[in-house]
C-alpha angles and dihedrals in degrees: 000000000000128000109261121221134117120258126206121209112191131162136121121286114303096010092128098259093138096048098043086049084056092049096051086035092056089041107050089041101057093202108307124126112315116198115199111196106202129205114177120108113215096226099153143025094267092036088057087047080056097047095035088049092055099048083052090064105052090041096097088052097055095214128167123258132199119189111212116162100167113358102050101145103052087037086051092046093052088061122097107257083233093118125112088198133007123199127211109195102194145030087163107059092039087057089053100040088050089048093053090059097054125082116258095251082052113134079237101172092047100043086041088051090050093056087046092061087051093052088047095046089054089054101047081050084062095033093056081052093055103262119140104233114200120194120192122200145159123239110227103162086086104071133057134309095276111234096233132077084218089052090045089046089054100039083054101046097044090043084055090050088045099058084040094057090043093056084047100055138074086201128056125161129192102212113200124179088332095310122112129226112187111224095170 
């Protein structure tokens, strides 16, 4: 069996963090069952080429996927523990996708941080049980304010997740133009 724990892969936009989750992914599971938890909504024509591209890739591994936009830990915790390695791909886009059902006055980052707890208990659950848990996530603390309340609200709440997820792993990596730097 496999050694349980929880990975985070975090790193800018295009920095190599998906396919590196697939190739630890393909390597820590030796060929026994893969879910992919998904989290991108296909809300538009290039959103659907990203999502479609990426499908593409994990195609020759038949894997399982399990598409969660909003509720991944109780649609996580409906699934057989019969894994060797979930992926969560990603933290971004579920951030995103949470904060665009609450109302504006909404406490965001606080509610946001409280499902994440309950992502990251579900996944120390499997964990315990000797599945590899990988967690993908931008990291948007590095760039500018953003100009919008909105852009300010999400920066907040997913840099909340992230250093929740940090403190929740045994594993974080920084990745940088496809490299990895191990933090942790």
């Amino acid at each position: 069996m496999t050694r349980g724990g929880i990975t985070l892969l975090i790193g800018g936009v295009r920095a190599g963090k998906s396919g590196r989750a697939v190739a630890l992914a393909d390597e820590r599971s030796a060929g026994r069952r893969v879910l992919f938890v998904a989290t991108a909504q296909a809300f538009d024509d290039e959103m659907r080429r990203r999502i479609d591209a990426h499908q593409r890739e994990r195609a020759a591994m038949q894997w399982e996927t399990l598409e969660s936009p909003v509720s991944i830990a109780d649609d996580v915790a409906r699934e057989p523990n019969e894994y060797s390695v979930v992926i969560v791909d990603c933290l971004t886009l579920w951030v995103s996708n949470l904060l665009l059902t609450l109302p504006d006055d909404a406490d965001a980052e606080s509610m946001i941080a409280d499902e994440a707890q309950q992502l990251l208990r579900v996944l120390a659950d499997r964990a315990v049980r000797g599945t590899r848990c990988i967690l993908v996530s931008n990291e948007v603390g590095l760039g500018v304010v953003p100009p919008t309340s909105l852009g300010r609200r999400y920066r907040d709440a997913l840099g909340r997740v992230n250093q929740l997820a940090a403190a929740a792993s045994d594993e974080t990596i920084l990745m940088v133009a496809g490299l990895e730097m191990r933090l942790k």
